[in-house]
PAVEXFI-106063 format. One line per field, with one value per residue (C-alpha): residue number from 1; x, z, y; residue in three letters. Coordinates in pm, 1 decimal. Layout:
<rs>
zamar <- [NUM ...]
x <- [X ...]
z <- [Z ...]
y <- [Y ...]
vovex <- [ALA ...]
</rs>
This chain:
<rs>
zamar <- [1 2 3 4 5 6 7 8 9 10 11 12 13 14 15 16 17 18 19 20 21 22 23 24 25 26 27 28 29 30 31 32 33 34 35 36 37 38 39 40 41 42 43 44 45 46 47 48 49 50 51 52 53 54 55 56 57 58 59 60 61 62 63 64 65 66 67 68 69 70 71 72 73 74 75 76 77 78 79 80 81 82 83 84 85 86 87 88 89 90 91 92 93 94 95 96 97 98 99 100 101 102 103 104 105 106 107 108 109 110 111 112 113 114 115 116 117 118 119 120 121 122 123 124 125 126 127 128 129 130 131 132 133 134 135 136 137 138 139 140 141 142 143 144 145 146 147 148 149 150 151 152 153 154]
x <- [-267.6 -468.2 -757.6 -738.1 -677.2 -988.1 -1171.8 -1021.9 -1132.4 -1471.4 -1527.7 -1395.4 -1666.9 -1948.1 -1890.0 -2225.2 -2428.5 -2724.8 -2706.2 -2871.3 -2689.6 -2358.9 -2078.9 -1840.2 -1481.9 -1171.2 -844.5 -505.6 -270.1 39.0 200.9 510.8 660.5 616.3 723.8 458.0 160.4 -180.6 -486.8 -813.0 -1151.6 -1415.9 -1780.7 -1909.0 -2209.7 -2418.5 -2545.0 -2642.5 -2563.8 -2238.0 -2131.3 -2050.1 -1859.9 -1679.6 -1418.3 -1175.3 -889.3 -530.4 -296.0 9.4 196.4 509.8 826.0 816.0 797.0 683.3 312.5 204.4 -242.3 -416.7 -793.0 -930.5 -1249.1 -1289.2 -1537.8 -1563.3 -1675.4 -1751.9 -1686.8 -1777.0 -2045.5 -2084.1 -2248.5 -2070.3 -1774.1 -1707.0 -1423.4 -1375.8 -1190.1 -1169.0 -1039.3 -1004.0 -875.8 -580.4 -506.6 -191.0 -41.0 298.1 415.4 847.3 900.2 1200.4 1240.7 1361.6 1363.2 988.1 796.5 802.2 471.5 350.5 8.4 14.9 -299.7 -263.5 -476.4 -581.6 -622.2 -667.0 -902.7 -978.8 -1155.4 -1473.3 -1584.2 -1951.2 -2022.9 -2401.2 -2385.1 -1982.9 -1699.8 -1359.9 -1201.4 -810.3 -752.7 -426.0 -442.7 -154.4 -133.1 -27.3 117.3 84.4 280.9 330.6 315.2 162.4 -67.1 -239.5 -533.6 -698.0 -1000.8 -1364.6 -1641.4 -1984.3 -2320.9 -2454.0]
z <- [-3137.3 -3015.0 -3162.1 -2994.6 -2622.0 -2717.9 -2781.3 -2418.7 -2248.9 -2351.9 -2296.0 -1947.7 -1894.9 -2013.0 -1996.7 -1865.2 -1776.6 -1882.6 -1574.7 -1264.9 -896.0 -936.4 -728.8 -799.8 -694.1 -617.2 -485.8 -489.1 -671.2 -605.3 -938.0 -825.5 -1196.4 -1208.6 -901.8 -878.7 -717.1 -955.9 -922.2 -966.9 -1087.9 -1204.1 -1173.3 -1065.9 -1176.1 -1013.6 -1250.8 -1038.3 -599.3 -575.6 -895.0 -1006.5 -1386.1 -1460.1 -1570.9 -1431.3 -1487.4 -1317.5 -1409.8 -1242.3 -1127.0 -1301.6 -1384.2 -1675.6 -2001.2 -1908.3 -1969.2 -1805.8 -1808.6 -1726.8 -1836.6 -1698.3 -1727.5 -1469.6 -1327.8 -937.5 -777.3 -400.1 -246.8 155.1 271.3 629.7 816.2 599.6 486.5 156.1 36.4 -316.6 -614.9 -983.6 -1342.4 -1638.8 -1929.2 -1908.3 -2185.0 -2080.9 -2268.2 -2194.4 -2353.0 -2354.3 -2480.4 -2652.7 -2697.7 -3061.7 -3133.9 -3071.9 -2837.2 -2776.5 -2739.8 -2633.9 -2624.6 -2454.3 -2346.7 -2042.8 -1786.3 -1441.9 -1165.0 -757.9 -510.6 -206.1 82.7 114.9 405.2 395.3 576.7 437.0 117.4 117.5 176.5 172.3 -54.7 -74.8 -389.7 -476.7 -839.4 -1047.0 -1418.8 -1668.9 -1995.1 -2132.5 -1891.7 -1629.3 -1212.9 -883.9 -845.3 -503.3 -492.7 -183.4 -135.6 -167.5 -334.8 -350.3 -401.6 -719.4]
y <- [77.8 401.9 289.6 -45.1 97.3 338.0 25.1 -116.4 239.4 224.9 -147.4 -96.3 185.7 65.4 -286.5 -489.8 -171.6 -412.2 -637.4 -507.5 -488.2 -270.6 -188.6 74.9 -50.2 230.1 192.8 158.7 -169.6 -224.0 -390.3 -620.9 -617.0 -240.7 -164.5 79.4 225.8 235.0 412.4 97.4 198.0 -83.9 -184.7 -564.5 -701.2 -946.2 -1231.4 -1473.4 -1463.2 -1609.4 -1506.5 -1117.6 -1023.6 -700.6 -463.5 -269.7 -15.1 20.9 365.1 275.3 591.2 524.0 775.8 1039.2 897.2 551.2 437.1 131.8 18.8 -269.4 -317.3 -640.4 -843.4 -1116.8 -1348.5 -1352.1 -1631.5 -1649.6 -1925.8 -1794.5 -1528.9 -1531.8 -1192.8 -902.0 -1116.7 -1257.1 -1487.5 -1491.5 -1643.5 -1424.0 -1566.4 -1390.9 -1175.0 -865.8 -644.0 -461.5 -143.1 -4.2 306.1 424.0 804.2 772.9 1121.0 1238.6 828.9 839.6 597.0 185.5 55.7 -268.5 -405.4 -788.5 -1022.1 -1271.1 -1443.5 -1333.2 -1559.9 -1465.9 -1391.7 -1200.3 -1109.0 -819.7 -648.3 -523.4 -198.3 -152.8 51.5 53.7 -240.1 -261.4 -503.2 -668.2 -878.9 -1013.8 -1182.7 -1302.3 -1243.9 -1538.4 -1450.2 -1124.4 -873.3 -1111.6 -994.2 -1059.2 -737.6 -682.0 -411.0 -258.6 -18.1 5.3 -105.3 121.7 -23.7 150.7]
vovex <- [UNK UNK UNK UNK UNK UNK UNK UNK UNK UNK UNK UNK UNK UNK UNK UNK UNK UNK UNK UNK UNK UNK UNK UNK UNK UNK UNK UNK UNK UNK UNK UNK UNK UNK UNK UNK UNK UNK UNK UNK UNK UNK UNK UNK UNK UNK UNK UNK UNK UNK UNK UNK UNK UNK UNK UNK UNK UNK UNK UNK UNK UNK UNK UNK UNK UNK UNK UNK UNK UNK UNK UNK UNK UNK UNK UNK UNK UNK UNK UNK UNK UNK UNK UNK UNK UNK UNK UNK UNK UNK UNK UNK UNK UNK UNK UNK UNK UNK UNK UNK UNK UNK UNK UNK UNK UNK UNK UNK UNK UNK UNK UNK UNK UNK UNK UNK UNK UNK UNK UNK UNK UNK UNK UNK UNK UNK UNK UNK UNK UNK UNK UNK UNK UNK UNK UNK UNK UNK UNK UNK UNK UNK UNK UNK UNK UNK UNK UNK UNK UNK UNK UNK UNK UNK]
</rs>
């Protein structure tokens, strides 16, 4: 299971560092099955102008003992660029890890795949824009997961 979620961590890093025209995305999602707060990190590739491919990481801040990741890969498609705003559907893959400490029992671990589908709106600011992107995830750990912040041209 570590090894696996190593694999995931790594992927999510250096995941399409071949393709030119990066942006570096950070903020905040809030997870509606969770209940939680998570800290978002991920790059975007461009591959071709309306369409961008990458992977990203969400650490939910959840209570002692509990674990709870999401590494993504998705496919963003943008449907609308007028002046600096973009409108924007995504699809694609979630591997989700959740971790219980059980104390003296040990720990409950639970490694699940589902399906990402959403969109969302970007703000250009020259250099920097601000992002909100609701997707919902099918199968897997299933929840409506809205993330906010900004995206940095690399």
């Amino acid at each position: 299971m570590k090894k696996i979620l190593l694999v995931l961590i790594v992927l999510t890093i250096i995941g399409g560092s071949s393709l030119s025209a990066a942006d570096l995305s950070l903020g905040l999602t809030y997870g509606a099955d969770v209940k939680e707060i998570g800290i978002h990190a991920g790059l975007l590739f461009s591959v071709m102008p309306k369409l961008r491919l990458g992977p990203d990481m969400t650490y939910y801040l959840t209570p002692s003992g509990l674990t709870w990741l999401e590494f993504n890969f998705n496919a963003y498609y943008t449907f609308v660029a007028q002046n600096a705003l973009k409108l924007y559907g995504l699809a694609g893959l979630q591997f989700a890890y959740a971790s219980l400490d059980l104390g003296p029992l040990g720990s409950a671990d639970n490694l699940d795949i589902g399906f990402n589908i959403g969109g969302g709106l970007e703000y250009d600011l020259g250099g920097l824009s601000l992002f909100a992107e609701p997707k919902f995830t099918i199968g897997g750990f299933e929840q409506l997961a809205i993330s906010f912040g900004v995206r940095l041209s690399l």
